[in-house]
C-alpha positions as CSV (number, residue, x, y, z in Angstrom):
1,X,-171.2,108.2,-123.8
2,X,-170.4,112.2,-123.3
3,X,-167.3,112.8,-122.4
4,X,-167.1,116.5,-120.6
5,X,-164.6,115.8,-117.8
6,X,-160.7,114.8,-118.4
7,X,-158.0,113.4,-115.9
8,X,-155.0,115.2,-116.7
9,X,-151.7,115.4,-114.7
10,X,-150.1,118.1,-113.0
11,X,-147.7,119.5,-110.5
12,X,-149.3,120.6,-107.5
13,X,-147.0,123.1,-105.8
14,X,-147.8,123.9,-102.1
15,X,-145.3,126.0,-99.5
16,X,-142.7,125.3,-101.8
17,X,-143.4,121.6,-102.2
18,X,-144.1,119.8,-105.6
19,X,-145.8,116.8,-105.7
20,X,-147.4,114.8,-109.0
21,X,-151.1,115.0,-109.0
22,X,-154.0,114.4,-111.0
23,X,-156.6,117.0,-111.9
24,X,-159.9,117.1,-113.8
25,X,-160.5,119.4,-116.5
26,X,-163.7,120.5,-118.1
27,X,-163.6,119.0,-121.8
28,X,-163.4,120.9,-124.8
29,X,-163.9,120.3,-128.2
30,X,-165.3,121.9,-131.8
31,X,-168.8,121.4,-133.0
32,X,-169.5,121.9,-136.0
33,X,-172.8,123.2,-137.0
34,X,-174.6,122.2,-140.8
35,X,-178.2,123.0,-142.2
36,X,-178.2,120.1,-144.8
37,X,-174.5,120.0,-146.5
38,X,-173.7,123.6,-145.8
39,X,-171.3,124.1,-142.6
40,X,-172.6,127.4,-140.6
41,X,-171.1,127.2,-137.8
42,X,-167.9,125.8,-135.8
43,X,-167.3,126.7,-132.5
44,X,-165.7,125.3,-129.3
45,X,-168.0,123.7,-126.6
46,X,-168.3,121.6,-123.6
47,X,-170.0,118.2,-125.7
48,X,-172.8,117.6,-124.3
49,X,-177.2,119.2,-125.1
50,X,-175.3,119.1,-128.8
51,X,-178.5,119.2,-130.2
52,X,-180.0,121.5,-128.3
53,X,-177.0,124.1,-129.1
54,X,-177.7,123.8,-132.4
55,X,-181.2,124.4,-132.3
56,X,-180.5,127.6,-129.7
57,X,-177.7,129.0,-131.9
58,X,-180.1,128.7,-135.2
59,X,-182.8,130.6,-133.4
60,X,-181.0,133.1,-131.6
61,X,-179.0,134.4,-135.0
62,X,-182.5,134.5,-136.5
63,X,-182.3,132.0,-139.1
64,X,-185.2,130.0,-137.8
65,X,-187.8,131.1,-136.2
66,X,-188.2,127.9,-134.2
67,X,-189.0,124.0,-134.2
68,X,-191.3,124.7,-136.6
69,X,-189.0,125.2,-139.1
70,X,-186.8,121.8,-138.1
71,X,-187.5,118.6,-140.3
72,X,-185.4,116.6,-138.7
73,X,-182.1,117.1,-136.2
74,X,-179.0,114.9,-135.5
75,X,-176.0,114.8,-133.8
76,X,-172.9,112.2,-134.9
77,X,-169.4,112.9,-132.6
78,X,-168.5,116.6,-133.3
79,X,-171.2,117.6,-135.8
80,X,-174.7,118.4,-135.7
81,X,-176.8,118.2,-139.1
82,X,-180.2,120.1,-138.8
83,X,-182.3,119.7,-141.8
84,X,-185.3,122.6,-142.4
85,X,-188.5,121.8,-143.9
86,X,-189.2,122.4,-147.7
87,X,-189.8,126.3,-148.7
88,X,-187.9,127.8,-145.6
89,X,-185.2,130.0,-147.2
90,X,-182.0,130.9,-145.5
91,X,-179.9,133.8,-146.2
92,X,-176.6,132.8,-146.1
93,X,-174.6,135.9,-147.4
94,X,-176.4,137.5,-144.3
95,X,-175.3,134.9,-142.0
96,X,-171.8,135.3,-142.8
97,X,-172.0,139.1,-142.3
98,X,-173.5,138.7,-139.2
99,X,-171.2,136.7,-137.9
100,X,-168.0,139.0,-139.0
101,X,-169.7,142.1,-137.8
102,X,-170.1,139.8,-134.3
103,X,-166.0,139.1,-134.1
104,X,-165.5,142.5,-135.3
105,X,-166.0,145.3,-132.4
106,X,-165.5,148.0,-134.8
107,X,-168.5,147.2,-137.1
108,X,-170.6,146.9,-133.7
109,X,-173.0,149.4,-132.1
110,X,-175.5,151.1,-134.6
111,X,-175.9,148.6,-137.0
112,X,-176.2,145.6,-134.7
113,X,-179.0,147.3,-132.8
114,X,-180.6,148.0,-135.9
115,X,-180.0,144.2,-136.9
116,X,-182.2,143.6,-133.9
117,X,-185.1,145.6,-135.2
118,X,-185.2,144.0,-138.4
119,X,-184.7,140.5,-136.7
120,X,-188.6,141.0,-135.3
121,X,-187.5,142.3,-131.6
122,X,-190.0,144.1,-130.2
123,X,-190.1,146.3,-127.2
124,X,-191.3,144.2,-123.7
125,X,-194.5,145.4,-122.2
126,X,-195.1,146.1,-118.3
127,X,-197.4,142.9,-118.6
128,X,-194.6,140.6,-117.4
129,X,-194.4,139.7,-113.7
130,X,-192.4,140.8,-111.3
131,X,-189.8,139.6,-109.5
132,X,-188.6,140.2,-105.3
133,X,-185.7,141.7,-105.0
134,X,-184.8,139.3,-101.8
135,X,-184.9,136.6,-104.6
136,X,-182.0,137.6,-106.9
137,X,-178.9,137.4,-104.9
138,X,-180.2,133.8,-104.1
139,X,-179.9,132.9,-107.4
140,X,-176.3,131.7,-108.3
141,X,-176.1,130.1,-104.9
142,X,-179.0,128.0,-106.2
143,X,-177.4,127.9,-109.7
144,X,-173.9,127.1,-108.0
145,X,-175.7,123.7,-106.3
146,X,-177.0,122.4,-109.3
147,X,-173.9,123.2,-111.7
148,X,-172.5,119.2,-111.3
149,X,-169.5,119.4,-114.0
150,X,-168.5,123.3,-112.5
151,X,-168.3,121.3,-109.3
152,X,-165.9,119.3,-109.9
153,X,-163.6,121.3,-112.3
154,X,-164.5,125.0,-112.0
155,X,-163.9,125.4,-115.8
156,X,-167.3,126.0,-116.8
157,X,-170.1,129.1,-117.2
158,X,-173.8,128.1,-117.0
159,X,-177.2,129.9,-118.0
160,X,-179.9,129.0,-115.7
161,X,-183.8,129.4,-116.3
162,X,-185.8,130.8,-113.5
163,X,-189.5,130.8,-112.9
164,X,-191.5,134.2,-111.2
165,X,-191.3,132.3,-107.7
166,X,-187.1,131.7,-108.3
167,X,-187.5,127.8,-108.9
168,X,-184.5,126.8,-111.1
169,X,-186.7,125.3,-114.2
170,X,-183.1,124.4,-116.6
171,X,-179.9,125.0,-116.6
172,X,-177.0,124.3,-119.1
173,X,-173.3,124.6,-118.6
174,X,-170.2,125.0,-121.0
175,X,-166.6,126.1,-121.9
176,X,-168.3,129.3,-123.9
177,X,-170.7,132.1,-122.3
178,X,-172.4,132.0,-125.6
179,X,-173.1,128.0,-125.9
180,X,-174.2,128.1,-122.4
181,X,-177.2,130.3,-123.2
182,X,-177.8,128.8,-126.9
183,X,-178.4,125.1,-125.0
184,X,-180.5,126.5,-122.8
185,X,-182.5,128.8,-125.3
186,X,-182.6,125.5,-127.8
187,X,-183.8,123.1,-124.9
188,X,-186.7,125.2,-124.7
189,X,-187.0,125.6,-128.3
190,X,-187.2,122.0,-128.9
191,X,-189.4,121.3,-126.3
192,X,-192.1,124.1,-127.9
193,X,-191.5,126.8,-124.4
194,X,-190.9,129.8,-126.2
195,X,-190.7,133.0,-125.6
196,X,-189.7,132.9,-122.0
197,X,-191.1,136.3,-121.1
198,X,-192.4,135.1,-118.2
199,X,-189.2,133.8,-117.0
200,X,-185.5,135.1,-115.7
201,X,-182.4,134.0,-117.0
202,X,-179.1,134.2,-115.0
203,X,-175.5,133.8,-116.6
204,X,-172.4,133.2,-114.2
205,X,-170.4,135.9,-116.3
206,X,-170.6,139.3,-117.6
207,X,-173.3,140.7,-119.9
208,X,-171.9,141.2,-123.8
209,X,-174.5,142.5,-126.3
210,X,-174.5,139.1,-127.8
211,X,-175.8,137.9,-124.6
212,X,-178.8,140.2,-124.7
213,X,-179.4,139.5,-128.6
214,X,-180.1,135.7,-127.4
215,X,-182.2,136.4,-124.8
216,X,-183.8,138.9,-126.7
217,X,-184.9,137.1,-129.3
218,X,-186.0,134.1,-127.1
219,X,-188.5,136.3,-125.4
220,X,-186.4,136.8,-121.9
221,X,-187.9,139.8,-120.1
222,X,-185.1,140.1,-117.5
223,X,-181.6,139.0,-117.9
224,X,-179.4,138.6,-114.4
225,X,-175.9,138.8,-114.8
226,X,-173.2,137.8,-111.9
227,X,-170.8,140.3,-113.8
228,X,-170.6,143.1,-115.4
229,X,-172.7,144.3,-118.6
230,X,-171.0,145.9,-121.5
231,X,-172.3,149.1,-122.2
232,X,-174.4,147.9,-125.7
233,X,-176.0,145.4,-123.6
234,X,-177.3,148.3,-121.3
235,X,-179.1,149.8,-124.5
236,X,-180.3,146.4,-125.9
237,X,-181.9,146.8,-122.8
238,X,-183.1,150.0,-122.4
239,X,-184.2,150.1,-126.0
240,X,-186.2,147.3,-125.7
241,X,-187.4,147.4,-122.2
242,X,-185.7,144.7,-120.6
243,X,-184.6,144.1,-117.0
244,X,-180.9,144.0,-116.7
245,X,-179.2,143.2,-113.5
246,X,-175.5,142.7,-112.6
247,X,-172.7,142.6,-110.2
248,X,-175.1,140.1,-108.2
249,X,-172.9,139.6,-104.8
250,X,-173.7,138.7,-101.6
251,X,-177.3,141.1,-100.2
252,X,-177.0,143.7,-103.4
253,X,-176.8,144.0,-107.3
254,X,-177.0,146.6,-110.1
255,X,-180.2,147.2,-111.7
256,X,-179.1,148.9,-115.1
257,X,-182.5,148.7,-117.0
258,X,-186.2,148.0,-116.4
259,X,-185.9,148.4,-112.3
260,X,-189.9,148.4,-112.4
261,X,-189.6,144.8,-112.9
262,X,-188.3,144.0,-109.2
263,X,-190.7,144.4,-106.2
């Protein structure tokens, strides 16, 4: 059984008063990430859609290009063991510099957007629907409702799929902005609904460039973002003609790219 919610003890201190207490905490552990015997990844998540992170953190660095490419997929404790079909070729030596030039800001900027390019992003046409702008400050109360483990420990961020009418279609939560957004990406990968470019996707936090990169190469034609975007993320999306929205509150937001895309 998953374990993503702990009892731990505390102190509770209230007008001066300290009492012992119990508190729940959301659960976090490191997953560790292999295509075959080769270890590509470890990184710290809510367990839980294991699987499916995998799957979603594989596709959105590019280094498949979907199920397609999957032979088989497993999950034992902390590890997950995907295992690509014969002939498909991964660069790891590109891998690795990815993911320095990702922890390093300073390498950032020019040469990840190029990355992008030579990833396969294209530009979003106007074809996609639109969205009402009454809809999208209704979105993380509706997100809020459904997010069970966030309910009970307020630990967590989620990444929530949307459909054209604002029906919640998934939603994912955990410990890391990024993990949130790669089970959600990798449940749809794994269940053969990509690209989402007919679909919205909402993150409880800010907006990094990594943020976009994912969506991006899932397809996602408008990103909405509770917080703030960084300022890369504004040109992933300007550059590729994607609808960025953030600081959603109460009745208003920011539209900082592609405000064509909201009726």
């Amino acid at each position: 059984m998953v374990r993503n919610i702990l009892a731990v003890p505390v102190e509770r201190v209230e007008q001066g008063c300290s009492t012992p207490a119990q508190d729940l905490v959301a659960v976090e552990e490191p997953l560790e990430i292999r295509i075959a015997e080769r270890v590509v990844s470890i990184t710290m998540r809510t367990p839980g859609n294991d699987r499916e992170l995998a799957a979603g953190f594989l596709f959105t660095e590019g280094i498949i290009s979907g199920t397609g490419a999957i032979q088989d997929i497993r999950s034992h404790r902390n590890s997950v063991t995907v295992d690509l079909l014969p002939g498909i070729d991964v660069d790891f030596d590109r891998l690795a510099r990815n993911f320095y030039t990702t922890s390093s800001c300073g390498v950032c900027g020019k040469t990840s957007l190029e990355a992008l390019t030579a990833q396969g992003c294209r530009r979003f046409s106007q074809d996609a629907p639109r969205f009402e702008a009454a809809l999208i400050p209704e979105l993380p109360k509706r997100v809020r409702v459904a997010q069970k483990v966030f309910e009970r420990t307020g630990g967590l961020h989620a990444a929530a799929l949307f459909d054209a009418t604002g029906e919640l279609q998934s939603l994912r939560e955990d410990v890391g902005r990024h993990n949130a957004l790669d089970k959600l990406i990798g449940a749809e990968i794994l269940a053969s609904r990509t690209p989402l470019s007919n679909r919205l996707v909402l993150l409880s936090g800010r907006a990094s460039f990594e943020l976009l990169q994912k969506a991006l190469m899932a397809g996602v034609s408008m990103l909405v973002a509770v917080g703030a975007p960084s300022s890369l993320a504004v040109e992933v999306a300007q550059r590729y003609n994607m609808t960025l929205v953030g600081f959603v509150r109460e009745g208003r937001f920011n539209v900082y790219s592609g405000a064509w895309r909201i009726a």
